[in-house]
C-alpha positions in Angstrom: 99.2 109.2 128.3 101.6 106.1 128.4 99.0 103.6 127.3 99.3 101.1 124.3 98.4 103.2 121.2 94.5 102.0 120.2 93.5 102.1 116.3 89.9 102.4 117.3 90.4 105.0 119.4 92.5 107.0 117.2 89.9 106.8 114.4 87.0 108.0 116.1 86.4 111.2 115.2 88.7 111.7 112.2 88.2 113.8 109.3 90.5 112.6 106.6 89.9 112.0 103.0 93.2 109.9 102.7 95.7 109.4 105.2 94.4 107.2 107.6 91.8 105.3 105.9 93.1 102.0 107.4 95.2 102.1 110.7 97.0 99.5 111.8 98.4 99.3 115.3 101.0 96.6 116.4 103.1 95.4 119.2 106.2 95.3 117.9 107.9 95.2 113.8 111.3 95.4 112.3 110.0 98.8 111.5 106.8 100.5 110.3 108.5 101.5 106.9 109.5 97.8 106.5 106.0 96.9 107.4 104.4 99.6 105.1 106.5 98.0 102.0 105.5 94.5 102.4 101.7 95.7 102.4 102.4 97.6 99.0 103.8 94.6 98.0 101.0 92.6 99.2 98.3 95.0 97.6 99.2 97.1 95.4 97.5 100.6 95.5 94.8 99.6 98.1 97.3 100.1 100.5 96.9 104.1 99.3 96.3 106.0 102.8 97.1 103.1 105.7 98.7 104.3 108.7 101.0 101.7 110.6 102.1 101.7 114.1 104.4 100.0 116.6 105.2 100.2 120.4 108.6 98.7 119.6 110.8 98.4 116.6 113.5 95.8 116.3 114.9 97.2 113.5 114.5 101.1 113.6 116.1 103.2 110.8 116.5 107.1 110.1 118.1 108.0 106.9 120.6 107.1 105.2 120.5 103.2 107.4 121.1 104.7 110.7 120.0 102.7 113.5 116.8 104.5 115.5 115.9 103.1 119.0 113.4 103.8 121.3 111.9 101.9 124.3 109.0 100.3 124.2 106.0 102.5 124.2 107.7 105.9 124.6 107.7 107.1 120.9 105.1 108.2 118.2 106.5 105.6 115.8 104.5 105.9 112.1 104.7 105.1 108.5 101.9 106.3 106.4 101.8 105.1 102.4 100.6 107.0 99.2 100.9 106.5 95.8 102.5 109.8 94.6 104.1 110.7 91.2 107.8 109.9 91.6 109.0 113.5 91.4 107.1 114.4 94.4 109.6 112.7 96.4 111.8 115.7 98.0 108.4 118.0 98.4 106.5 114.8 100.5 110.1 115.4 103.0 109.4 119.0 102.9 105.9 118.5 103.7 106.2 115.7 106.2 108.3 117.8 108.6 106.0 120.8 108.3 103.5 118.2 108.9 104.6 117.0 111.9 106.2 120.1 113.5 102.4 121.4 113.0 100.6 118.4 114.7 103.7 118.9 117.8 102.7 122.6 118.2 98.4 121.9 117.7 98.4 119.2 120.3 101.4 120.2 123.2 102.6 122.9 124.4 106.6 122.9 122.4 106.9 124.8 119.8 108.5 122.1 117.5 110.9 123.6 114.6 112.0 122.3 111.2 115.6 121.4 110.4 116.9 120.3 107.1 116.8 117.9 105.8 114.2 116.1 107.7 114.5 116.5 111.4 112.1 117.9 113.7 113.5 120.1 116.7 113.3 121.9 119.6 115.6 124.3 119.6 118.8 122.7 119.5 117.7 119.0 120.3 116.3 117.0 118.0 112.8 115.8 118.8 112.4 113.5 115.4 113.0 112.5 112.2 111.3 111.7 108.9 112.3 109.1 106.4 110.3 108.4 103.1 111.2 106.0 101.1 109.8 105.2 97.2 108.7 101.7 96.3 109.0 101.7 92.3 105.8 100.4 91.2 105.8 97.8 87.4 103.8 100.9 85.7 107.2 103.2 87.2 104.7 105.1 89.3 106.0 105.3 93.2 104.2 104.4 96.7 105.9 106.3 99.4 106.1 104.8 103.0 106.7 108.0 105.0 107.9 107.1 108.3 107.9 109.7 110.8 109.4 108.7 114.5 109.1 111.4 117.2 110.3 111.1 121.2 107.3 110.8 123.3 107.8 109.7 127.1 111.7 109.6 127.6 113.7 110.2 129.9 117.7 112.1 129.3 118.7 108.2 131.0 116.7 106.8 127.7 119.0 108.3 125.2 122.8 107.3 124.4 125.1 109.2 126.6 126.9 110.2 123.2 123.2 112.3 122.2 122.1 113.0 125.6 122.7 116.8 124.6 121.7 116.7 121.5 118.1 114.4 122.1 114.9 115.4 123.4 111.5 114.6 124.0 108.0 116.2 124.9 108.1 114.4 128.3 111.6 116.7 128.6 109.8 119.7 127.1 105.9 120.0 127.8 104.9 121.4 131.1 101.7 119.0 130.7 101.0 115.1 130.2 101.8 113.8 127.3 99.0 111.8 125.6 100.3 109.7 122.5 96.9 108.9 121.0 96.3 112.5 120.4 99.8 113.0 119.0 99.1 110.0 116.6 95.6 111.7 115.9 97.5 115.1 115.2 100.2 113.7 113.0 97.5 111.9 110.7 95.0 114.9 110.3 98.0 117.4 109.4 99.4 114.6 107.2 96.5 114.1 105.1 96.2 118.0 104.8 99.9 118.4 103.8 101.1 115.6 101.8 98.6 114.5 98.7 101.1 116.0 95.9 98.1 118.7 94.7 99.5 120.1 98.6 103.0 119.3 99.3 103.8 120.6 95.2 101.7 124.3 96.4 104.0 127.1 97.6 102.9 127.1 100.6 104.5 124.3 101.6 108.1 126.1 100.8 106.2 128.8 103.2 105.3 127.1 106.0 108.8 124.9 105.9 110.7 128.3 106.0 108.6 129.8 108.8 109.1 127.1 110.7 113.3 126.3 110.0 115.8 128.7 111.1 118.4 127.3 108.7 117.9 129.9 105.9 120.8 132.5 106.2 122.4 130.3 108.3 126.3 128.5 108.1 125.9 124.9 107.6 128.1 121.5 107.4 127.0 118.9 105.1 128.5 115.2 104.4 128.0 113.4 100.7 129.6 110.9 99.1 132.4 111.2 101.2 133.1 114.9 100.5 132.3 117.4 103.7 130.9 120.9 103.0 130.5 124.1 104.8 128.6 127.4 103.3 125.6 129.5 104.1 122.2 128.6 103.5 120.3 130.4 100.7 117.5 128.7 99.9 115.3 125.4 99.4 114.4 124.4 95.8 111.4 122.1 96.0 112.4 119.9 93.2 116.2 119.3 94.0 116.8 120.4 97.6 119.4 122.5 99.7 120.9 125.4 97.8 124.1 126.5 99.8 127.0 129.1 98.9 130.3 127.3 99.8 132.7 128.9 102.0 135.1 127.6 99.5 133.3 129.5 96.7 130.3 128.4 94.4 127.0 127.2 95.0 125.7 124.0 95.3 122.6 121.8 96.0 122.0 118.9 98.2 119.6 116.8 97.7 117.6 115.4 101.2 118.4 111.5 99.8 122.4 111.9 100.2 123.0 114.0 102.1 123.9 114.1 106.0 124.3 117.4 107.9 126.9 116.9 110.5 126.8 117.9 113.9 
């Protein structure tokens, strides 16, 4: 439903043993990754497991500093922290798509898909995007704020003519209502299940990610450091990311940090 997202509400009921221990909902922020850093700053590992939320962010980024936007109240827009060990950074991406794909699909009706490195689709319209960033910690252990925004109750007039074709929502593709609080429910359940490292570092992540992306065997275009790339898709590697045999001959692997796929 459209109403303002209720931490209370959200709680009641949940099984979790870490994601979601303390849930914060807000009116607006800068953003909820921005938000989630100045509580690890403010207290250290305690923070371990809190969910923030927003109806509004001022300052919305994907990856790589893109600007996100959204109108008030019409997205799923979270940042969960953990304290992880700093080379579980590309496998918490991994798992945060499959995450959310999965809590899309248990809650509506759209069968939500995975596309590298870290959107969430349906098929060719994006319906979301992930974006972890690591907080180095003084003992050189990381927090993780994993933000995850996905398009709730808009409408095509909601997005930028310029991704009009290539933006969705559920209110575009369910055939039912779409209620938010679930989806916020959804997406911390199947977060705590997927992304403590002892999960997201299991082969089954790598599993479910491929079941759910229809990348693998697939030609691709890529952007980093300036440089473009085209090739086909042969694999994910867990600990490094993308592995891709170049049209031009060779193969190579992108990492999920510095890399763009272009359009």
């Amino acid at each position: 439903m459209s109403g303002r997202l209720d931490g209370d509400a959200i709680r009641a009921g949940l099984r979790i043993e870490r994601v979601g221990r303390r849930i914060v909902c807000c009116d607006e922020l800068d953003s909820t990754n921005l938000e989630a850093r100045r509580q690890i700053e403010r207290s250290g590992r305690t923070a371990d497991g809190l969910v923030i939320m927003t109806e509004l962010q001022s300052a919305g980024r994907g990856r790589l500093g893109r600007a996100w936007h959204s109108p008030r109240g019409a997205s799923l827009l979270m940042t969960a922290v953990l304290f992880e060990p700093t080379e579980e950074a590309i496998r918490l991406v991994l798992a945060s798509a499959v995450a959310t794909a999965r809590a899309v699909r248990a809650v509506t009706d759209v069968e939500a898909t995975v596309r590298w490195p870290n959107d969430v689709y349906v098929r060719t319209r994006k319906l979301g995007g992930i974006l972890v960033e690591a907080v180095t910690q003084p003992d050189e252990s990381s927090a993780f704020a994993i933000g995850v925004g996905i398009n709730c109750l808009q409408h095509a007039a909601h997005f930028p003519p310029e991704l009009r074709h290539r933006a969705t929502s559920l209110e575009l593709e369910s055939a039912h209502a779409v209620d938010r609080g679930a989806l916020a429910k959804a997406v911390i359940l199947a977060f705590d299940e997927w992304l403590p490292h002892e999960r997201a570092s299991s082969p089954r992540v790598i599993e479910e990610w491929s079941r759910l992306n229809d990348d693998l065997g697939r030609r691709i275009e890529l952007s980093r450091d300036g440089h473009d790339y085209a090739g086909t898709v042969l694999e994910i590697d867990p600990n490094r990311g993308l592995l891709v045999q170049l049209d031009e001959g060779g193969r190579e692997l992108f990492d999920p940090f510095t890399t763009t796929r272009r359009a």
